[in-house]
mmCIF file of the N, C-alpha and C atoms, coordinates in Angstrom:
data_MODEL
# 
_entry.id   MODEL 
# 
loop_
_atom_site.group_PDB 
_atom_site.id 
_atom_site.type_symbol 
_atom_site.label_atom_id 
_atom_site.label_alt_id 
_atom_site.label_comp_id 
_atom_site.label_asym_id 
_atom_site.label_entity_id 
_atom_site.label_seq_id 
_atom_site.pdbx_PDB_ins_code 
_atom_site.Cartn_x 
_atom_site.Cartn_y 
_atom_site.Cartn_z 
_atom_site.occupancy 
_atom_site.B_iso_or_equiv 
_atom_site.pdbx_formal_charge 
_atom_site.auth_seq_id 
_atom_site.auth_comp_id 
_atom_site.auth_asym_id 
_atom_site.auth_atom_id 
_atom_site.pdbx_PDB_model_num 
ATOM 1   N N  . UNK A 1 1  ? 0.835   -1.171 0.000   1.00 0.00 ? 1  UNK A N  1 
ATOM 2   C CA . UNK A 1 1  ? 0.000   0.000  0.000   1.00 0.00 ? 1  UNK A CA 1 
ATOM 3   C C  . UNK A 1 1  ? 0.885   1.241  0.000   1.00 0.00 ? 1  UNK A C  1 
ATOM 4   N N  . UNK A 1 2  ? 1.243   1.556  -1.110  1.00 0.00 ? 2  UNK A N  1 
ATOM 5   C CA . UNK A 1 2  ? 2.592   2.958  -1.404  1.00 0.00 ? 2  UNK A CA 1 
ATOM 6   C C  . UNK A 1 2  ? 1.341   3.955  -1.064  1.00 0.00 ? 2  UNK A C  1 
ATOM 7   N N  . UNK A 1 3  ? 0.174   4.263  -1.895  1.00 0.00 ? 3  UNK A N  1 
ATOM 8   C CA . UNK A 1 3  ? -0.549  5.198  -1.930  1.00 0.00 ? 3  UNK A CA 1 
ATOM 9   C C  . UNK A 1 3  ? -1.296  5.469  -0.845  1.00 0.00 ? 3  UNK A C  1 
ATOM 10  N N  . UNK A 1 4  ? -1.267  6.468  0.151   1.00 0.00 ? 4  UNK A N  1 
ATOM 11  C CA . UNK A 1 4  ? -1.717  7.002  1.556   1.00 0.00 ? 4  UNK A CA 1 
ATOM 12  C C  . UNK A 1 4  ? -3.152  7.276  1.038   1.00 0.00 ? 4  UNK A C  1 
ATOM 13  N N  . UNK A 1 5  ? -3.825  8.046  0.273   1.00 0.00 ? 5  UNK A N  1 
ATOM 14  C CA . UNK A 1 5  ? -4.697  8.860  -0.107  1.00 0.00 ? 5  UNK A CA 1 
ATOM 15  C C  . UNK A 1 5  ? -6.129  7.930  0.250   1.00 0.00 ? 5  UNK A C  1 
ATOM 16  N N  . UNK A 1 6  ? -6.201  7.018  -0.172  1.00 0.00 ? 6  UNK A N  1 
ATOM 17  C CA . UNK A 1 6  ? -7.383  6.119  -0.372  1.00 0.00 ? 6  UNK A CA 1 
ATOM 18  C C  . UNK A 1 6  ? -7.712  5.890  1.587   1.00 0.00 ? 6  UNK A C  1 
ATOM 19  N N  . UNK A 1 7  ? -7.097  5.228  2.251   1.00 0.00 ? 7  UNK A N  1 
ATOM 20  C CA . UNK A 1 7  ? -7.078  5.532  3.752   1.00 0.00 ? 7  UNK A CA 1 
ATOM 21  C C  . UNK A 1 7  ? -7.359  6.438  4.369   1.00 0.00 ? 7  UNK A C  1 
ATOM 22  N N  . UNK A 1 8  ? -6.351  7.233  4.159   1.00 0.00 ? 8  UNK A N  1 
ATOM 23  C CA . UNK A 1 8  ? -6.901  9.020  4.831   1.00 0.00 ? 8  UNK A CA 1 
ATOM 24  C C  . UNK A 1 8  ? -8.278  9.081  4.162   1.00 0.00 ? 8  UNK A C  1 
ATOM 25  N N  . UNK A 1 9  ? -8.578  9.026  3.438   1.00 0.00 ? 9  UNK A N  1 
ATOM 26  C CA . UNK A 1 9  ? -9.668  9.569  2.624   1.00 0.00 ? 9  UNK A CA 1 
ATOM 27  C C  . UNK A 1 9  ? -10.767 8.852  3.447   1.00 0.00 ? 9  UNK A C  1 
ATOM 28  N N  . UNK A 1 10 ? -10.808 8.053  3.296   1.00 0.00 ? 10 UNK A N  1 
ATOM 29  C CA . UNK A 1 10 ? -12.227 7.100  3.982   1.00 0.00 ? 10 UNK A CA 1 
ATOM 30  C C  . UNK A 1 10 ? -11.901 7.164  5.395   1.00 0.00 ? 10 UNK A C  1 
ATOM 31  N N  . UNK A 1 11 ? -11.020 7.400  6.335   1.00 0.00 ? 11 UNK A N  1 
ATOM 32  C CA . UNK A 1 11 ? -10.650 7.597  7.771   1.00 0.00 ? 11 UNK A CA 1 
ATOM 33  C C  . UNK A 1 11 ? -11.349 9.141  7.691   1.00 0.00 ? 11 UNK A C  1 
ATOM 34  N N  . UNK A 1 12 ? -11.426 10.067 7.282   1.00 0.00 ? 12 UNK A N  1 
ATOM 35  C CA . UNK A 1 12 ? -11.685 11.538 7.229   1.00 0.00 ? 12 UNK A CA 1 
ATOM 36  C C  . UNK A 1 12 ? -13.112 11.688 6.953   1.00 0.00 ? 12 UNK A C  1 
ATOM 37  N N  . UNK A 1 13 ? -13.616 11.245 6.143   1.00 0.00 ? 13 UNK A N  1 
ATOM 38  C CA . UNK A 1 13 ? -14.831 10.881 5.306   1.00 0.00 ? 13 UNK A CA 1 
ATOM 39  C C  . UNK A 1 13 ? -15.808 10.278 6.552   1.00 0.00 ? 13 UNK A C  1 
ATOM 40  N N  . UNK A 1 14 ? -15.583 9.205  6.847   1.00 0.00 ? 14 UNK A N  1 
ATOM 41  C CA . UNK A 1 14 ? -16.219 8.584  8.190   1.00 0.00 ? 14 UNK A CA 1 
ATOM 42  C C  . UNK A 1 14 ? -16.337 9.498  9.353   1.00 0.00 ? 14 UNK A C  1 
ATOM 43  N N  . UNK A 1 15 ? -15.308 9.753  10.054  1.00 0.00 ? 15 UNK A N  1 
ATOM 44  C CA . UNK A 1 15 ? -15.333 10.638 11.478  1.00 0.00 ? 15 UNK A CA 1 
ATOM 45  C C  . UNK A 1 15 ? -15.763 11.687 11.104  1.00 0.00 ? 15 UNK A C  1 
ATOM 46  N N  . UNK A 1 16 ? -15.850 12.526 9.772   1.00 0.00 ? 16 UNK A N  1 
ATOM 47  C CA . UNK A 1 16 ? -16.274 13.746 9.485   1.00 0.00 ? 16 UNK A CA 1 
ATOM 48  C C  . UNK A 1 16 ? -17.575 13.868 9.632   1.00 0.00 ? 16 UNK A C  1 
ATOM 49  N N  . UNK A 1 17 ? -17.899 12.687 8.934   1.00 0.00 ? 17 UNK A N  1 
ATOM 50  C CA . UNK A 1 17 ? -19.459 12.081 8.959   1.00 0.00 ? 17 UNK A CA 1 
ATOM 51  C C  . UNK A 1 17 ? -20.405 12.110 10.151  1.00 0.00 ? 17 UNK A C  1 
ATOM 52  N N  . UNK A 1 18 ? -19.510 10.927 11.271  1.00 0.00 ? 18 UNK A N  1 
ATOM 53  C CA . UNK A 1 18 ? -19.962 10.795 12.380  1.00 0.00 ? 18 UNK A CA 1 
ATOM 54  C C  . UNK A 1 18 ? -20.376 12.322 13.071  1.00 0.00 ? 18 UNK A C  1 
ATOM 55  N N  . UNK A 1 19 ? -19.382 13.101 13.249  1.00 0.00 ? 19 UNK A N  1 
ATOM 56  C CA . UNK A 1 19 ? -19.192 14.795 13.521  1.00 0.00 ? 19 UNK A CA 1 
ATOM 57  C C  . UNK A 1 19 ? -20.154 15.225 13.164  1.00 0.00 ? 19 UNK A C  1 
ATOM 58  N N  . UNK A 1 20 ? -20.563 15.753 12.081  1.00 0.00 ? 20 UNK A N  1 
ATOM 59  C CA . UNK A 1 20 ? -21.141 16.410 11.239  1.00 0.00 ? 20 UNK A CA 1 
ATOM 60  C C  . UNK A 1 20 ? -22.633 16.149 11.512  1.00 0.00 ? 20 UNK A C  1 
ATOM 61  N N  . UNK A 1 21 ? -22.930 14.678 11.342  1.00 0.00 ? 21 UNK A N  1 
ATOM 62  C CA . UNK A 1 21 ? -24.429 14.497 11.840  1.00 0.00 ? 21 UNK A CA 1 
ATOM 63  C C  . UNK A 1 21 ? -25.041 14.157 12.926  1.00 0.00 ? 21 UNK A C  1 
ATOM 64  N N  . UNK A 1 22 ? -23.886 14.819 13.954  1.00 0.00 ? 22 UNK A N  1 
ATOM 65  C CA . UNK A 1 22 ? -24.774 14.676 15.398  1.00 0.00 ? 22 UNK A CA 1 
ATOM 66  C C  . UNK A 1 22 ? -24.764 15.858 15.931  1.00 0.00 ? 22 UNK A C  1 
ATOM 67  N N  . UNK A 1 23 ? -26.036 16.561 15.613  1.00 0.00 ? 23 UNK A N  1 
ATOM 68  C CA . UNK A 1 23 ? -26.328 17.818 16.486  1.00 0.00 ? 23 UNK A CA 1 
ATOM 69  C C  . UNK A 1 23 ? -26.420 18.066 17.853  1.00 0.00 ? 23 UNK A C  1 
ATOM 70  N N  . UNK A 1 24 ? -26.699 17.218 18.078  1.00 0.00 ? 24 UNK A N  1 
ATOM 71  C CA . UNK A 1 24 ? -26.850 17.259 19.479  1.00 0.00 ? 24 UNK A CA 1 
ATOM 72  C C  . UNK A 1 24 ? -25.283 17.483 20.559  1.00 0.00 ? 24 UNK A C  1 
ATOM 73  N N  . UNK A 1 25 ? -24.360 16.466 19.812  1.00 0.00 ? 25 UNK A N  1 
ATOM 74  C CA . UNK A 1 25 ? -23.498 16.615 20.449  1.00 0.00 ? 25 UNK A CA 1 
ATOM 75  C C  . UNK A 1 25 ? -22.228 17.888 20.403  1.00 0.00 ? 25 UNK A C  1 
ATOM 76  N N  . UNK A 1 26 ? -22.652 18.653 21.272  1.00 0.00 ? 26 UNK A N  1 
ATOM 77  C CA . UNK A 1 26 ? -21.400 20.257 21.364  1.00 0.00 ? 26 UNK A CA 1 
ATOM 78  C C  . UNK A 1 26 ? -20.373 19.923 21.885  1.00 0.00 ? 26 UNK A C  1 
ATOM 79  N N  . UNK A 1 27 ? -19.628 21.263 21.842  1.00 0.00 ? 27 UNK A N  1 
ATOM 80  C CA . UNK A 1 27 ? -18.644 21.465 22.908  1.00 0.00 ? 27 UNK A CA 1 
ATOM 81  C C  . UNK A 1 27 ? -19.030 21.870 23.997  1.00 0.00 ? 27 UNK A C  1 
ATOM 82  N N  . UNK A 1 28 ? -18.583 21.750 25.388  1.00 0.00 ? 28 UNK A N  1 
ATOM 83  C CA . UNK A 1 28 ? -18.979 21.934 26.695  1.00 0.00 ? 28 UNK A CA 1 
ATOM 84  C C  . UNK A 1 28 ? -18.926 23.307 26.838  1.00 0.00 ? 28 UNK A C  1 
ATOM 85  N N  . UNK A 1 29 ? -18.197 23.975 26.267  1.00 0.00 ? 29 UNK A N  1 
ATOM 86  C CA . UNK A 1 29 ? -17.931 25.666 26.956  1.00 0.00 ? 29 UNK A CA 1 
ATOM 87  C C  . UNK A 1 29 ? -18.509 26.488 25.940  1.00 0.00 ? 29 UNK A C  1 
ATOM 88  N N  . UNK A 1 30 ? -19.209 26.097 25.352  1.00 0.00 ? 30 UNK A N  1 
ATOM 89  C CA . UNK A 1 30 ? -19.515 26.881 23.879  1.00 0.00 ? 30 UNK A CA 1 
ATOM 90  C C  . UNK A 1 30 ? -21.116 26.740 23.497  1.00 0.00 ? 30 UNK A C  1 
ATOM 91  N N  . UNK A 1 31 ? -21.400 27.781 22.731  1.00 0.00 ? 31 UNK A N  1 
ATOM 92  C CA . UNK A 1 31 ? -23.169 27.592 21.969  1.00 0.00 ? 31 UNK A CA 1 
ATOM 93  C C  . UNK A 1 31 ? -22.910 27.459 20.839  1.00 0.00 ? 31 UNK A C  1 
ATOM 94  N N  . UNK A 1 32 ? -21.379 27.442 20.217  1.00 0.00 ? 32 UNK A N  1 
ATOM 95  C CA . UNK A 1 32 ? -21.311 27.004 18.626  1.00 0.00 ? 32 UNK A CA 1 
ATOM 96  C C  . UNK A 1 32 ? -20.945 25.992 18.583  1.00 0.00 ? 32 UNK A C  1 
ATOM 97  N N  . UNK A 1 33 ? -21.662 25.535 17.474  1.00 0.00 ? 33 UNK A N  1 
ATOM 98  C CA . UNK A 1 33 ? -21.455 23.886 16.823  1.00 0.00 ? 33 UNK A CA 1 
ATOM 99  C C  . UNK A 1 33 ? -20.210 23.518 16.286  1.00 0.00 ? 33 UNK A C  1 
ATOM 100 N N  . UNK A 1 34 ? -18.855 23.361 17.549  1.00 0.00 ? 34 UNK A N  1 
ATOM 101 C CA . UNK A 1 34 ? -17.708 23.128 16.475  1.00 0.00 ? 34 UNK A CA 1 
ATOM 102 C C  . UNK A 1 34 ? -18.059 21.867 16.326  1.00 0.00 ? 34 UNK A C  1 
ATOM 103 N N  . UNK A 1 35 ? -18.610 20.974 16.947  1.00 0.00 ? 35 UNK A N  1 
ATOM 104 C CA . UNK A 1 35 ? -18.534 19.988 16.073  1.00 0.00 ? 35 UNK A CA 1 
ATOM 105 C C  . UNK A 1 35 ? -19.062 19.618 14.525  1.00 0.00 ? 35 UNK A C  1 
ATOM 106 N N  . UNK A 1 36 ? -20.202 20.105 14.422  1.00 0.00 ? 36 UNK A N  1 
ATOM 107 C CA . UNK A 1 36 ? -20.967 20.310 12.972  1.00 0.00 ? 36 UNK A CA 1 
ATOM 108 C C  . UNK A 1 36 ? -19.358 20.888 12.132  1.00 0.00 ? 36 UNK A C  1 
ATOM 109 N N  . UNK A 1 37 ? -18.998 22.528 12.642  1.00 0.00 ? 37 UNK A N  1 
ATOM 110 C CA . UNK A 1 37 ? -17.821 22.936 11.873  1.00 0.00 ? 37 UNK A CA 1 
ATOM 111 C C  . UNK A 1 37 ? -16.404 21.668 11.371  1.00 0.00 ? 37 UNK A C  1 
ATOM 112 N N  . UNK A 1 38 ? -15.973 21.012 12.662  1.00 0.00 ? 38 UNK A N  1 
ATOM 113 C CA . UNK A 1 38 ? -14.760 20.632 12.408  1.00 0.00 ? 38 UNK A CA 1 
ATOM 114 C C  . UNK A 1 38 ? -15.182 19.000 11.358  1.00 0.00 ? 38 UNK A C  1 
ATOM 115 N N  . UNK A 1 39 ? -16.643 18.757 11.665  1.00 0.00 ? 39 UNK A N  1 
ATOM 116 C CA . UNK A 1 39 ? -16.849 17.592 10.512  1.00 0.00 ? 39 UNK A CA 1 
ATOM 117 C C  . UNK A 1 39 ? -17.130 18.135 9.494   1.00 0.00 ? 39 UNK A C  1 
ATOM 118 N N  . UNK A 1 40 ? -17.558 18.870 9.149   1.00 0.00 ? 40 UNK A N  1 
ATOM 119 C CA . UNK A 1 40 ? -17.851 19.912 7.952   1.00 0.00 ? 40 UNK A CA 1 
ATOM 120 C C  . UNK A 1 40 ? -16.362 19.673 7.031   1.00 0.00 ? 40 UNK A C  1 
ATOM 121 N N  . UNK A 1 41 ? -15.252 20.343 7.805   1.00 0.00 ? 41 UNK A N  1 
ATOM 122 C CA . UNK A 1 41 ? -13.944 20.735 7.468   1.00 0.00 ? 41 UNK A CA 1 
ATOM 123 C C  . UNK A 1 41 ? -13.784 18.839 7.290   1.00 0.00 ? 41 UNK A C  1 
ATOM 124 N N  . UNK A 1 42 ? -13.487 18.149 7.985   1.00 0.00 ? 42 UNK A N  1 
ATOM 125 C CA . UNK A 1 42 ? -12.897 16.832 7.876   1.00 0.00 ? 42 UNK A CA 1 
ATOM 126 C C  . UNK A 1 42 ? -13.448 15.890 6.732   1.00 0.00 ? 42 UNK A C  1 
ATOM 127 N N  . UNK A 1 43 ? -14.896 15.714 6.673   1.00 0.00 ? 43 UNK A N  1 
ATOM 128 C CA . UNK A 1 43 ? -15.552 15.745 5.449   1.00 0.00 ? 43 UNK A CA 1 
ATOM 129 C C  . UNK A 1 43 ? -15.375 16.094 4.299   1.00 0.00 ? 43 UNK A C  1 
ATOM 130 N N  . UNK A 1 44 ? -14.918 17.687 4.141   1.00 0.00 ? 44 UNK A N  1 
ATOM 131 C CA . UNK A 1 44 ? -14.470 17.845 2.646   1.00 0.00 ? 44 UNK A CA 1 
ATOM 132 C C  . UNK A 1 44 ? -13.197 17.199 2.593   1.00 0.00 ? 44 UNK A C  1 
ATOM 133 N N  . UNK A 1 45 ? -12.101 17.321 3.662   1.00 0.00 ? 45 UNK A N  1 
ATOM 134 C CA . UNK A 1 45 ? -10.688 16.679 3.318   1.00 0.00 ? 45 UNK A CA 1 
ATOM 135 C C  . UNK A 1 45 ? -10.926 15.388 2.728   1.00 0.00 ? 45 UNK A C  1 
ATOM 136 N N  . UNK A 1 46 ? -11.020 14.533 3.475   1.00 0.00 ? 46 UNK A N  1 
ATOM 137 C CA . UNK A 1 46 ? -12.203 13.230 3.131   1.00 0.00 ? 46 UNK A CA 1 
ATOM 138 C C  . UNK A 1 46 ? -12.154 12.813 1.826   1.00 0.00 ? 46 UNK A C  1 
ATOM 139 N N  . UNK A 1 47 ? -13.467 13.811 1.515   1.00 0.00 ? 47 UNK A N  1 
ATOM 140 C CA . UNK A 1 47 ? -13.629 13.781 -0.019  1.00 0.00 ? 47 UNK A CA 1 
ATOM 141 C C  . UNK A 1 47 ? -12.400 14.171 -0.746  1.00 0.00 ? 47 UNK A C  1 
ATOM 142 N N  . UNK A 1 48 ? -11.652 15.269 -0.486  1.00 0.00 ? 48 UNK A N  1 
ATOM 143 C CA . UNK A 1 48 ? -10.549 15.403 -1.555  1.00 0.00 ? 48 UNK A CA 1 
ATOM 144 C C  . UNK A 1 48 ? -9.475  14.495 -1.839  1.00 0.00 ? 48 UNK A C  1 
ATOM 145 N N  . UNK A 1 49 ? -9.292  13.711 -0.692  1.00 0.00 ? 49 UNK A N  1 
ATOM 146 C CA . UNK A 1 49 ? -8.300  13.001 -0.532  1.00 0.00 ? 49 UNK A CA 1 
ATOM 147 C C  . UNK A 1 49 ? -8.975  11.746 -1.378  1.00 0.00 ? 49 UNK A C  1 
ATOM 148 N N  . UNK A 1 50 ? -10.050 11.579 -1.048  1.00 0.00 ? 50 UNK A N  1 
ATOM 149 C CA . UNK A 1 50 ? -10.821 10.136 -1.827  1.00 0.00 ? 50 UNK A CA 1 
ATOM 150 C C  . UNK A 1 50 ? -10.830 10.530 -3.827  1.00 0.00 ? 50 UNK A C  1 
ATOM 151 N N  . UNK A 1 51 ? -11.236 11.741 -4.098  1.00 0.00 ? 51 UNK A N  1 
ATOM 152 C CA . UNK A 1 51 ? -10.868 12.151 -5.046  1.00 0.00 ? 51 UNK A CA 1 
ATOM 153 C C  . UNK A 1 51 ? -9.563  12.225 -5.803  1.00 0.00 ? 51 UNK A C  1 
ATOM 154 N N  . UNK A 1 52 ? -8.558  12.637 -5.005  1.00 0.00 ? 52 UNK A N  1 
ATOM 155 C CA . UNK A 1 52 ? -7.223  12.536 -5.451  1.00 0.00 ? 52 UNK A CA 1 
ATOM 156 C C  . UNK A 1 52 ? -6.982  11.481 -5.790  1.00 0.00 ? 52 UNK A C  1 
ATOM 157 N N  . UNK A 1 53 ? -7.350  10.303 -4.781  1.00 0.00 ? 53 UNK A N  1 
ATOM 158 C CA . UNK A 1 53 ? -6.979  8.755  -4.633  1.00 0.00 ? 53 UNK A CA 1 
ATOM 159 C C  . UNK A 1 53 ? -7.388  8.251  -6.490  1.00 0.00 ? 53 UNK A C  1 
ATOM 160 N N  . UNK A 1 54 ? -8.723  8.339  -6.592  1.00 0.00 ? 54 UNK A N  1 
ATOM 161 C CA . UNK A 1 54 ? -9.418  8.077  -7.763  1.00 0.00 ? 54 UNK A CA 1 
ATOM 162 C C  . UNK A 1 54 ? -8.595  8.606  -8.917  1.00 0.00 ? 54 UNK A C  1 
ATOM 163 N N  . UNK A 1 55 ? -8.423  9.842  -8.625  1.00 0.00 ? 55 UNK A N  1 
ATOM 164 C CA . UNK A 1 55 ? -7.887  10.561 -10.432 1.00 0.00 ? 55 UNK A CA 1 
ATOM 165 C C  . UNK A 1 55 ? -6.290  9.841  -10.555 1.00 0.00 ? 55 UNK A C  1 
ATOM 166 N N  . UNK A 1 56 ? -6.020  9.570  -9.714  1.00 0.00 ? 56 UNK A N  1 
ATOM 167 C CA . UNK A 1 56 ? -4.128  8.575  -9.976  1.00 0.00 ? 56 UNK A CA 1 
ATOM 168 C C  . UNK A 1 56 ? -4.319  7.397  -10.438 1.00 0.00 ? 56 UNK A C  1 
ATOM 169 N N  . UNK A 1 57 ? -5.376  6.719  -9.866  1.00 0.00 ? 57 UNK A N  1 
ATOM 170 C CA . UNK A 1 57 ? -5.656  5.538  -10.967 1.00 0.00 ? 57 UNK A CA 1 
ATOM 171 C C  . UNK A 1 57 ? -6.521  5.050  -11.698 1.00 0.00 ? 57 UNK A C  1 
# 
């Protein structure tokens, strides 16, 4: 397994996922949704990285 991309990609993609669609769960000191934000952000990496993976082979 030389190529990293395909791993990261679906490792990022998943937890971004998980993140992203649980509203409920916040941060303790806060009224903003970093979690929604930081799966948001991990999600697209995710995808780019799963994308990259694809266009090399």
């Amino acid at each position: 397994m030389s190529d990293l991309r395909l791993p990261i990609g679906i490792f990022f993609a998943i937890v971004g996922l998980l993140l992203f669609t649980m509203p409920s769960a916040r941060a303790p000191l806060t009224e903003v949704p970093v979690n929604a934000y930081a799966g948001a952000s991990m999600l697209l990496f995710g995808g780019a990285m799963l994308w990259l993976a694809r266009r090399k082979s």
